[in-house]
VOTIDO-672363 format. One record per residue (C-alpha): x, y, z; residue number from 1. Coordinates in steps of 0.001 Angstrom, whole numbers, plus 500000, padded with zeros to 6 digits. Layout:
BEGIN
<pt px="X" py="Y" pz="Z" tifi="NUM"/>
...
//
This chain:
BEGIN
<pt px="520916" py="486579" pz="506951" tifi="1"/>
<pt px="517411" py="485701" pz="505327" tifi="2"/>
<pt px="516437" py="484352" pz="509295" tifi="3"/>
<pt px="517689" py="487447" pz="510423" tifi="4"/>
<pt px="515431" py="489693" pz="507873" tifi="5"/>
<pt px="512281" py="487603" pz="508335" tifi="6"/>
<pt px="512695" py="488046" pz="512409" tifi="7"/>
<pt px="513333" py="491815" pz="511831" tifi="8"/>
<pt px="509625" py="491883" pz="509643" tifi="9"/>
<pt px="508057" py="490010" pz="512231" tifi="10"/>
<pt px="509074" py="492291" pz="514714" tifi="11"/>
<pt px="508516" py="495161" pz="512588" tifi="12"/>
<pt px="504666" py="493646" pz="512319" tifi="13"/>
<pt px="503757" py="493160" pz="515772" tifi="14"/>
<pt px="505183" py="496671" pz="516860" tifi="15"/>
<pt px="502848" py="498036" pz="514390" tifi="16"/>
<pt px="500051" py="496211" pz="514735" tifi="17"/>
<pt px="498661" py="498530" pz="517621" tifi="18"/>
<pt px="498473" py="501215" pz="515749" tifi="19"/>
<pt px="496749" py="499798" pz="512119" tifi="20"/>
<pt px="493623" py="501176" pz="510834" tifi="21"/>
<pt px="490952" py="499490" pz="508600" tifi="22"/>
<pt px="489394" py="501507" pz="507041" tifi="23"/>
<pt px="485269" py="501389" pz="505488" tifi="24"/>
<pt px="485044" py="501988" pz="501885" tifi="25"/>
<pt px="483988" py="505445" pz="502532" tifi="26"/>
<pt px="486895" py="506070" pz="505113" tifi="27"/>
<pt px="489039" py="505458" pz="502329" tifi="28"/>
<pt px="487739" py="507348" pz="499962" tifi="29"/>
<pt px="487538" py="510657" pz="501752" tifi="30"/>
<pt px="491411" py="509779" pz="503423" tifi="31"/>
<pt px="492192" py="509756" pz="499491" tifi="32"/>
<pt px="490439" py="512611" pz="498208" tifi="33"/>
<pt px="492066" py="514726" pz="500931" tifi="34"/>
<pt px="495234" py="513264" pz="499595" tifi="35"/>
<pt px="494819" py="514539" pz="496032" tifi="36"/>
<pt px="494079" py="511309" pz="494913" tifi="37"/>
<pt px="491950" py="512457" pz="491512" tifi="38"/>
<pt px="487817" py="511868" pz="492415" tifi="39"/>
<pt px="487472" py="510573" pz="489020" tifi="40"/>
<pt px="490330" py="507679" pz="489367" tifi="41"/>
<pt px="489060" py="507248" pz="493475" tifi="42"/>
<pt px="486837" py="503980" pz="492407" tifi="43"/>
<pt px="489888" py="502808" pz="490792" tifi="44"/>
<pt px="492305" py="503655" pz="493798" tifi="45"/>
<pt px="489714" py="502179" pz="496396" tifi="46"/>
<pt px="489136" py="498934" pz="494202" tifi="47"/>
<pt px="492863" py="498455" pz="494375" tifi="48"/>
<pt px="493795" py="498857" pz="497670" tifi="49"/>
<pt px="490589" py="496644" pz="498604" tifi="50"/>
<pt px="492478" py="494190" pz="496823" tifi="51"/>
<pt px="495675" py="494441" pz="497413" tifi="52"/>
<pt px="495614" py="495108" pz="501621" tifi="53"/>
<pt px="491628" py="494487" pz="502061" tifi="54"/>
<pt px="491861" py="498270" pz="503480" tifi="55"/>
<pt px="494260" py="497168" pz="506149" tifi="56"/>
<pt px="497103" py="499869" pz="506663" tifi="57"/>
<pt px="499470" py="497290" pz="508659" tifi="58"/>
<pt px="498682" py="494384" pz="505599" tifi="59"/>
<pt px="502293" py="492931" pz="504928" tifi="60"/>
<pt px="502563" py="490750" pz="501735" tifi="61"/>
<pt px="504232" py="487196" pz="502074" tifi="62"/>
<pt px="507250" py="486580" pz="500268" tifi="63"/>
<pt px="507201" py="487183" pz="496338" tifi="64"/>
<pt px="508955" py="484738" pz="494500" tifi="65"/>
<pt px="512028" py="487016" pz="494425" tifi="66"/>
<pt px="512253" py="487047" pz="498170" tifi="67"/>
<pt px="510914" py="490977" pz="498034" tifi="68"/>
<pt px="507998" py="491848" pz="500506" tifi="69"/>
<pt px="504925" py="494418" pz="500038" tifi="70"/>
<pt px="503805" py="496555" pz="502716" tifi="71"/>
<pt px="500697" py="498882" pz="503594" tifi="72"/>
<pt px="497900" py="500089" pz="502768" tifi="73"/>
<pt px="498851" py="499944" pz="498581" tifi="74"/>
<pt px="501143" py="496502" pz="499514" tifi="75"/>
<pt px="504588" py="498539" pz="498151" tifi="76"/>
<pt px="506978" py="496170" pz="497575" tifi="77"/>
<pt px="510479" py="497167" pz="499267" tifi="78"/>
<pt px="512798" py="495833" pz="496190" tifi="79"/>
<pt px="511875" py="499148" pz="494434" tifi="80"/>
<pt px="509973" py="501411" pz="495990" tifi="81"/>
<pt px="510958" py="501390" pz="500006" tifi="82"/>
<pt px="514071" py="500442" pz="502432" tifi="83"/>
<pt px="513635" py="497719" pz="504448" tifi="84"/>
<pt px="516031" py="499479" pz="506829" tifi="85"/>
<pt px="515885" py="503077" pz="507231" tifi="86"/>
<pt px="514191" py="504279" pz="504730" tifi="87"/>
<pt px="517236" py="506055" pz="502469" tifi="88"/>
<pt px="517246" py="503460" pz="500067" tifi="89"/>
<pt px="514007" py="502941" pz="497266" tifi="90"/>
<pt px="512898" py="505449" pz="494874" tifi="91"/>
<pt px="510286" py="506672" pz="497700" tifi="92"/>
<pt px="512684" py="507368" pz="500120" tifi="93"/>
<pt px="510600" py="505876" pz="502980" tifi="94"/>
<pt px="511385" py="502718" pz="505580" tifi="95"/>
<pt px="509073" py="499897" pz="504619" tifi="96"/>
<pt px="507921" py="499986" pz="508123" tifi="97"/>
<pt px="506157" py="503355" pz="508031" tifi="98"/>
<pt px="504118" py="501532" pz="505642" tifi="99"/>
<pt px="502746" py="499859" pz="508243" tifi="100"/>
<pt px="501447" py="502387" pz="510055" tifi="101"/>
<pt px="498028" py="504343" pz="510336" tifi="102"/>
<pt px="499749" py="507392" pz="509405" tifi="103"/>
<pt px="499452" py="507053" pz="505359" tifi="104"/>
<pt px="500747" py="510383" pz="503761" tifi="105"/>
<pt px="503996" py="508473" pz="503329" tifi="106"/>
<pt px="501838" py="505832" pz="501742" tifi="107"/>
<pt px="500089" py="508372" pz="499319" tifi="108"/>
<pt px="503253" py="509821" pz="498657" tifi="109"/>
<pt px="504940" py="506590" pz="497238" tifi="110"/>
<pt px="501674" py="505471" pz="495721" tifi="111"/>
<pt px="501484" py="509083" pz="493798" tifi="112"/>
<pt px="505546" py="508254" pz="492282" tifi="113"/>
<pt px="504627" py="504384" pz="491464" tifi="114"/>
<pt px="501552" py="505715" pz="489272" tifi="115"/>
<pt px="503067" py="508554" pz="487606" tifi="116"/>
<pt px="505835" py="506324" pz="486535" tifi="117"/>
<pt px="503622" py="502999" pz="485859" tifi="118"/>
<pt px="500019" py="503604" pz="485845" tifi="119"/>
<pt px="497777" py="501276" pz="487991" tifi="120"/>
<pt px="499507" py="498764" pz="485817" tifi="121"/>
<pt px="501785" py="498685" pz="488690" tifi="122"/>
<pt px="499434" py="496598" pz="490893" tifi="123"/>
<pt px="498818" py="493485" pz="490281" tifi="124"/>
<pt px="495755" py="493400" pz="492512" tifi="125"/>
<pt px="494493" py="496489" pz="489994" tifi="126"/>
<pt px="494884" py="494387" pz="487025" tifi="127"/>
<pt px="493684" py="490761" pz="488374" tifi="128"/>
<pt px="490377" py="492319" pz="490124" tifi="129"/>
<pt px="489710" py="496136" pz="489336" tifi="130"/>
<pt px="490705" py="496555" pz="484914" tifi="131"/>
<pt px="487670" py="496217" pz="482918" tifi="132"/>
<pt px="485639" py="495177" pz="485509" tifi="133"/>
<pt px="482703" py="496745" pz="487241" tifi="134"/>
<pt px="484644" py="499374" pz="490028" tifi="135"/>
<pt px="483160" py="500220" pz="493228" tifi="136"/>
<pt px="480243" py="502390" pz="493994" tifi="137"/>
<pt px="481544" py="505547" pz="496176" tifi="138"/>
<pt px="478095" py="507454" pz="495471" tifi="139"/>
<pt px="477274" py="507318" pz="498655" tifi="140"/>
<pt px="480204" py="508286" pz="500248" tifi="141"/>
//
């Protein structure tokens, strides 16, 4: 079963890979503020998904220590938040392969129900890298 998952990720990769976006700093932070992403947390959004995909929207996690997986642009991680499958399973109601996509309003979406229920606590890439430290400059974006 666990080759059988792996080979469905893989596959779920490469199909997506023609269609990922990496986005500049300033990409990102206008694709969030259109998103209602609050402008006063945006240096704290964009310093976490810098560090948690590197602004990649097809970025897939390797395999946490509890076999889960993260995915996209915000790396969610399909034991909680989306369905490996189909996407009717996880709180956000979304297949972990949309993540994976350019299209990121289903990405927003989840990222909006993870932080209203956790905080940026909820990132580990937030708290190793972006908490109490110096957050990016958007002023010229």
């Amino acid at each position: 079963m666990r080759v059988l998952y792996c080979s469905l990720l893989a596959l779920m990769t490469l199909t997506s890979c023609g269609r990922a976006v990496v986005f500049t700093r300033c990409e990102l932070y206008h694709e969030l503020l259109q998103r209602d992403f609050p402008e006063d947390q945006l240096p704290d959004w964009v310093c976490l998904v810098e560090n948690e995909s590197a602004r990649n929207t097809s970025a897939l996690g390797t395999l946490n220590s509890n076999g889960s997986q993260d995915f996209g642009l915000f790396q969610i991680n399909n034991r909680y938040w989306c369905d490996s499958w189909n996407g009717t399973e996880g709180d956000c109601h979304v297949a972990c392969k949309d993540l994976l996509d350019d299209d990121i309003d289903d990405d927003c979406e989840c990222a909006h129900l993870i932080y209203s229920r956790q905080g940026f606590n909820a990132w580990y890439g937030w708290i190793n890298r972006c908490k109490d430290k110096p957050l990016p400059d958007l002023s010229n974006c």
